[in-house]
C-alpha positions as CSV (number, residue, x, y, z in Angstrom):
1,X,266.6,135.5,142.6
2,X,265.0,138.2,144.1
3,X,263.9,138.3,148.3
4,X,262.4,142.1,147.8
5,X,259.0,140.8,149.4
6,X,260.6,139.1,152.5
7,X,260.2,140.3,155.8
8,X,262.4,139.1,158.7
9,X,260.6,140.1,161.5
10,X,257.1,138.1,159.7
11,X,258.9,135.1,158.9
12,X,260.0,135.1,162.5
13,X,257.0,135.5,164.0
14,X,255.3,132.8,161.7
15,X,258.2,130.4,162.3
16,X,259.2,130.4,166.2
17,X,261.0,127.4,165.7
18,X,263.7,129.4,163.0
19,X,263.5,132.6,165.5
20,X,264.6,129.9,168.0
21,X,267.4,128.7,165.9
22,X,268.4,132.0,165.4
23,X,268.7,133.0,169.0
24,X,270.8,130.1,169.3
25,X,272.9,130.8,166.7
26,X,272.9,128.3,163.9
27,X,271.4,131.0,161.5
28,X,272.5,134.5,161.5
29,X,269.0,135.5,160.6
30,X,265.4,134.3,159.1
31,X,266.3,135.1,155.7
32,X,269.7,133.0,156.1
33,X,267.2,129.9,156.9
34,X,264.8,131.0,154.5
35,X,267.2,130.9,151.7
36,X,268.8,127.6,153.1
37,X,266.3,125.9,153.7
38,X,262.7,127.5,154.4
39,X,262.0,128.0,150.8
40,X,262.3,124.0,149.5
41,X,260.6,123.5,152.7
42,X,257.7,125.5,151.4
43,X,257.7,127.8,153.9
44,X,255.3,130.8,153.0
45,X,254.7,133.5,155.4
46,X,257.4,135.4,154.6
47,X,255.1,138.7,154.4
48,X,252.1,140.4,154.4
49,X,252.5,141.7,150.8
50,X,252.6,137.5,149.9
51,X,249.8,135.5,150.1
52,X,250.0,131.4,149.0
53,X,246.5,130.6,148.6
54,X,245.9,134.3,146.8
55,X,248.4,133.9,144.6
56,X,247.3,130.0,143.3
57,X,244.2,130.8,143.4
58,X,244.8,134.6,141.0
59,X,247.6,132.4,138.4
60,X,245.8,129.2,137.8
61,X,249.0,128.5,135.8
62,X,251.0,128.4,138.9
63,X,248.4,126.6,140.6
64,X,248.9,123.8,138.2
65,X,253.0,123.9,137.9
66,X,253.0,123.2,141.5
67,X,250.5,120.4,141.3
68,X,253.0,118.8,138.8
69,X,256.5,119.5,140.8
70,X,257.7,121.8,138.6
71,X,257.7,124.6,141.8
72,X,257.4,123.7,145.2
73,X,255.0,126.4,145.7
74,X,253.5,129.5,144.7
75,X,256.3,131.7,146.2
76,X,259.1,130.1,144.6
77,X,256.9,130.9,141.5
78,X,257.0,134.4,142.6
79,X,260.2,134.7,143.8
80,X,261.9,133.3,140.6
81,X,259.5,134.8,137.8
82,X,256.0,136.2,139.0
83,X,257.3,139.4,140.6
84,X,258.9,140.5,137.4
85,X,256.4,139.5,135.1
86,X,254.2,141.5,137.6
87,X,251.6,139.2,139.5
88,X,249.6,140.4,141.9
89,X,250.6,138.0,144.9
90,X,248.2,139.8,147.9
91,X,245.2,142.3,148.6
92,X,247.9,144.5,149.5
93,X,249.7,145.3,146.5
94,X,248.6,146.1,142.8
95,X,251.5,146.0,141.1
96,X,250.0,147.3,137.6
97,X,247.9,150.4,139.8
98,X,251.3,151.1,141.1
99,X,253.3,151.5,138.0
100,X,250.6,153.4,136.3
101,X,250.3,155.4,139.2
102,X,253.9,156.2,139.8
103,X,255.5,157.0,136.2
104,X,259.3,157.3,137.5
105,X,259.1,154.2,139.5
106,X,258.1,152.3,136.2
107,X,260.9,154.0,134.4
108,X,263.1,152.7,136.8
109,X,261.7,149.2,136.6
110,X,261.9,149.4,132.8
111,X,265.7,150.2,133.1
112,X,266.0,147.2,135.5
113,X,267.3,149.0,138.2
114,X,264.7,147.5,140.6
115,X,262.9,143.8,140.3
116,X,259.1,145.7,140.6
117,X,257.0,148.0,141.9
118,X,256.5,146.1,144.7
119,X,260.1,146.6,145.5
120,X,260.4,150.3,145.5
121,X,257.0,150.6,147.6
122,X,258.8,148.3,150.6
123,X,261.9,150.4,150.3
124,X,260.8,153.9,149.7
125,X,257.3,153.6,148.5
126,X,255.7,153.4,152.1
127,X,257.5,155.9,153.8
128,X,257.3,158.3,150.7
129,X,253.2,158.0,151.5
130,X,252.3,156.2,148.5
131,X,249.4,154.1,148.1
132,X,250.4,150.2,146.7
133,X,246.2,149.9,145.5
134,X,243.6,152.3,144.7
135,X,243.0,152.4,148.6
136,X,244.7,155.4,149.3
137,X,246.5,154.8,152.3
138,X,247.4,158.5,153.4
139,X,244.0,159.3,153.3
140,X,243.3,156.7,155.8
141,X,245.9,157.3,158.7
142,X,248.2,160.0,157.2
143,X,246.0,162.8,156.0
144,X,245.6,165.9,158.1
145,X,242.2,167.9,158.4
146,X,241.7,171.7,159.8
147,X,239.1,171.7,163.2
148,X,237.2,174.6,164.3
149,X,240.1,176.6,165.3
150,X,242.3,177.3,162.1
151,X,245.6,176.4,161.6
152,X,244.5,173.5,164.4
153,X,245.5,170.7,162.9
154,X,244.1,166.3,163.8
155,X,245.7,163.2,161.9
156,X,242.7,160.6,160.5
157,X,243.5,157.4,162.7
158,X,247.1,158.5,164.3
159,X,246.7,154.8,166.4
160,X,246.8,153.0,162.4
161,X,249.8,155.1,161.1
162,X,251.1,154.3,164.1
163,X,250.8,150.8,164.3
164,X,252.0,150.5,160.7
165,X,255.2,152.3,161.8
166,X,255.5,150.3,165.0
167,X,255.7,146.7,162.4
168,X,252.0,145.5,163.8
169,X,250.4,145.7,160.1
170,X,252.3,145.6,157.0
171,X,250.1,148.6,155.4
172,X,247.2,150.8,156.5
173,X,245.2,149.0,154.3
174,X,245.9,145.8,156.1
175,X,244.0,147.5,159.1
176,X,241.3,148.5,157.1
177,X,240.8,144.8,155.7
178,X,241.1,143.5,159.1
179,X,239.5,146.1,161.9
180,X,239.1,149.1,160.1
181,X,235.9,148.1,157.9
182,X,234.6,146.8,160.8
183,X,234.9,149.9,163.5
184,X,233.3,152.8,160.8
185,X,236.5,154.4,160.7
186,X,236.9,158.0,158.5
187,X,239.5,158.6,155.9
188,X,238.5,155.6,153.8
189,X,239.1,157.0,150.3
190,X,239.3,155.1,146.8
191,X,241.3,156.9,143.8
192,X,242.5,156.4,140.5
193,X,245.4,157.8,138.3
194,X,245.9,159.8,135.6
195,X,244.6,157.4,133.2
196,X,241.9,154.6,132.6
197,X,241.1,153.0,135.9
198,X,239.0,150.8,137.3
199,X,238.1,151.6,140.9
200,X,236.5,148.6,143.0
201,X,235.4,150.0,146.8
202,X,234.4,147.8,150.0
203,X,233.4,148.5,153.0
204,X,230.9,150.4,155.1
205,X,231.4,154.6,154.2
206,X,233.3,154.8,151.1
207,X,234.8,157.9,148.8
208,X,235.3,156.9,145.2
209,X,237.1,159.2,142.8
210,X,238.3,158.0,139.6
211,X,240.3,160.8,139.1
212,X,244.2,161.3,140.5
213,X,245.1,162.0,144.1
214,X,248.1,163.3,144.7
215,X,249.8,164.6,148.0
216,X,250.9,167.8,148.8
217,X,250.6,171.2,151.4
218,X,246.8,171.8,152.6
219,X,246.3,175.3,152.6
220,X,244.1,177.6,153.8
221,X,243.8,180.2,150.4
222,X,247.0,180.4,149.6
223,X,248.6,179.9,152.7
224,X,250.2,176.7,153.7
225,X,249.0,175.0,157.0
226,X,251.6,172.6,158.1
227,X,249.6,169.8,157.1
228,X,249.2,167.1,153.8
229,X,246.3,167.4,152.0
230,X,245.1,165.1,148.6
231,X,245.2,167.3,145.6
232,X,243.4,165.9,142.8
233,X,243.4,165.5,138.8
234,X,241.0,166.6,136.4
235,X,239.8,163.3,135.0
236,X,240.3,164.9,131.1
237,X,240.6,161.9,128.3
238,X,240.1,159.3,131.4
239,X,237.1,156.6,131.7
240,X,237.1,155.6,134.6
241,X,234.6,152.7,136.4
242,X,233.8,152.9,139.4
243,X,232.3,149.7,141.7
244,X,230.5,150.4,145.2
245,X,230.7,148.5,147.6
246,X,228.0,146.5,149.9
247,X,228.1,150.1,152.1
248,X,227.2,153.9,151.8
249,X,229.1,154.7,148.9
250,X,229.8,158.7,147.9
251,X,231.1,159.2,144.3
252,X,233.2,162.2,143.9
253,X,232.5,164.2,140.3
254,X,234.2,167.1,140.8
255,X,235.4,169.4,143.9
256,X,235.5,172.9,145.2
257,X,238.9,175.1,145.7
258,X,239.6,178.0,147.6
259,X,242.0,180.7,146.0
260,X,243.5,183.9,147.9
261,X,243.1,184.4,151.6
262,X,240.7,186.1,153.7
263,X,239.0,189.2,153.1
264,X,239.4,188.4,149.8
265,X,239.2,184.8,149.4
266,X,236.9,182.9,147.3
267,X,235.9,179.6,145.7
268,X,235.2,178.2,142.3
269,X,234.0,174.1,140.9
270,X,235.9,172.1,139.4
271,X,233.8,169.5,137.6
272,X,235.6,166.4,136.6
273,X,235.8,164.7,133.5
274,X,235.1,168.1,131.6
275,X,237.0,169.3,128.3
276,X,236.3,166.1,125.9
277,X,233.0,165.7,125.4
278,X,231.3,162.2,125.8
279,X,235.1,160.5,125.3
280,X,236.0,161.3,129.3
281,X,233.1,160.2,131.9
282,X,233.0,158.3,134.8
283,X,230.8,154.8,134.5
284,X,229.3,154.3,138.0
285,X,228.5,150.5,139.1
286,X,226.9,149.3,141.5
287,X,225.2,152.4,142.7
288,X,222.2,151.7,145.3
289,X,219.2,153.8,145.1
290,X,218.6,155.3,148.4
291,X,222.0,155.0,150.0
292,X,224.8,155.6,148.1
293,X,225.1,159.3,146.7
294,X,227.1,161.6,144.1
295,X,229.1,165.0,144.6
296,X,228.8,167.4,141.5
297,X,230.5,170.4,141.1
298,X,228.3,173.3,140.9
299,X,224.5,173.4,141.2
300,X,221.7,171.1,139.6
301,X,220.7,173.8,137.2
302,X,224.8,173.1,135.6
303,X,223.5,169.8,135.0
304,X,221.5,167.7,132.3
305,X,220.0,164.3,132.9
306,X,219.4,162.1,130.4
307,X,218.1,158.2,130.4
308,X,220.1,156.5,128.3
309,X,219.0,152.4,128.5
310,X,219.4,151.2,131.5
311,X,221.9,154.1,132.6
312,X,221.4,158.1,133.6
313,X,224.0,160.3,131.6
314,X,225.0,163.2,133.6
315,X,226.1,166.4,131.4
316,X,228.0,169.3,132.3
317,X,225.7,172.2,130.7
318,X,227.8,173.5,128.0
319,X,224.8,175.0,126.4
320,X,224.4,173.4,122.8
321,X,228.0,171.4,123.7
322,X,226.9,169.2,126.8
323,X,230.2,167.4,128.2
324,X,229.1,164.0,129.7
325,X,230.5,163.9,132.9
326,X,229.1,160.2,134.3
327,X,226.8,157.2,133.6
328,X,225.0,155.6,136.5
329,X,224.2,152.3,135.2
330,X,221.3,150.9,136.9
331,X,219.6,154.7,137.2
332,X,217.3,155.7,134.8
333,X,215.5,159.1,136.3
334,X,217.0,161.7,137.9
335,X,213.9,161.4,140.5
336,X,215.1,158.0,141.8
337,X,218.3,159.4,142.9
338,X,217.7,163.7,143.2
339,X,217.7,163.4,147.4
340,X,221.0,161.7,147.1
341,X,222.9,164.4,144.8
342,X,224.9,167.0,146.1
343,X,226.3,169.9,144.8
344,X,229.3,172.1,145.7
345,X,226.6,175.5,145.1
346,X,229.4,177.5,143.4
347,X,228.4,179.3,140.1
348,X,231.7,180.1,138.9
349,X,234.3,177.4,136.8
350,X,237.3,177.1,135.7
């Protein structure tokens, strides 16, 4: 039987009658009580990666195995079966993203060295920087951006990472879902992985890649900073869809690099989804005419737009070898959306 998602200091807090049996002594600990006791009692705030009512309501199955006896509740459910066979039990955790996202964690799932993903992100995942849903959490608290003066480094939301750290919220994105989305905070950044993803935002200011993000030095050319930056993939044999949100919502296409260091430096684009034709694109969703907006690499004359039904395909300008780079379903003339494109204005590619 596996506790991986229990949290003492949670079940504590949720149960002050077991912390108070504790301090007396009759239990050595929550989980003791829990594993006595709390879980026949149906006792179900054991974490913030659990949630009862998420969980029935996301395995109907469950929902009805309950019903009938056969579990006292959702948890025992999970606890006994549903974190192996990989449920999703909260907002917080994607257990699928996860694995596909982190290749030698599922390899050491598959060998049955740890119950699930879920485990190794609340042992190491976390503290490793790793994201448990396509929110990527580094991006919101973790992430460090350059300010006027170089080499001058500022942490996105230091107060979340910290409160994280400090045991107030399980996950960054548990601040986002409960204050963040509500105080216009920077750094909120959606991503996929190195294969075929769908990407659902929310929110007020959004960045949607469908691509990879992966952590590693920032760097000023070559140089290394002292800080973390995102690095991301090249979206090549991925299609990816990506869902705005109810907010401003920017769609990331492709990015700009800077090679060498200064006197010498310079940039090139980077288009995603370029190198296999119209079998790697992005499909856009949910895109709102006026407010939302796209990020090409390049400039518009790079770029072909073509109505296709009720979508606009956007080409990479091979010449006679266009590479379709994204449909915008709901878009079907460049003019409705041409104030809300942006381009990167570098000429030369990789």
């Amino acid at each position: 039987m596996s506790f991986s998602v229990f949290n003492e200091s949670f079940y504590l807090a949720h149960n002050p009658d077991v912390q108070t049996a504790v301090n007396a002594g009759f239990f050595s600990s929550g989980l003791e009580h829990f594993q006595k006791f709390g879980l026949a009692e149906g006792r179900v705030s054991v974490s913030p990666f659990y949630n009862e009512q998420y969980y029935l309501q996301k395995n109907p199955d469950v929902a009805t195995a309950v019903t009938s006896g056969t579990f006292s509740s959702g948890l025992q459910h999970f606890i006994l079966a549903g974190e192996t066979e990989g449920r999703r039990a909260s907002l917080l955790f994607d257990e699928q993203f996860y694995l596909r996202k982190n290749s030698d964690v599922a390899a050491v799932v598959t060998s049955g060295n740890l119950s699930s993903g879920l485990a190794h992100y609340l042992q190491f995942g976390q503290s490793e920087n790793r994201s448990g849903t396509s929110f990527n959490e580094f991006a919101y608290s973790g992430i460090t951006r350059q300010t006027s003066a170089l080499f001058n480094l500022e942490k996105v939301n230091p107060d979340v990472e910290a409160a994280v750290k400090a045991g107030l919220f399980g996950s960054t994105l548990e601040h986002y879902i409960k204050y963040g989305q509500f105080e216009d905070r920077g750094g909120v950044t959606f991503n996929g992985t190195t294969g075929n993803d769908t990407v659902v935002a929310f929110g007020p200011l959004d960045t949607i890649y469908g691509v990879d993000a992966n952590i590693g030095p920032e760097l000023v050319g070559t140089t290394p900073t002292g800080g973390q930056a995102l690095h991301l993939g090249s979206g090549v044999n991925e299609v990816d869809v990506l869902f705005g949100g109810n907010g401003k919502d920017t769609f990331i296409l492709g990015q700009r690099l800077a090679t060498a260091s200064y006197p010498n430096s310079y940039t090139y684009s980077v288009p995603f989804y370029r190198g296999n034709g119209d079998a790697d694109y992005a499909w856009i969703r949910n895109y709102e005419i006026g407010k939302d907006e796209i990020v090409l690499a390049g400039a518009a004359s790079n770029y072909d737009f073509v109505q296709s039904g009720d979508s606009l395909n956007i080409f990479f300008n091979q010449g006679e070898n266009n590479d379709l780079i994204a449909k915008v379903e709901g878009v079907i003339s460049v003019n409705e959306i041409q104030y809300n494109l942006r381009f990167t204005e570098r000429y030369y590619f990789l």
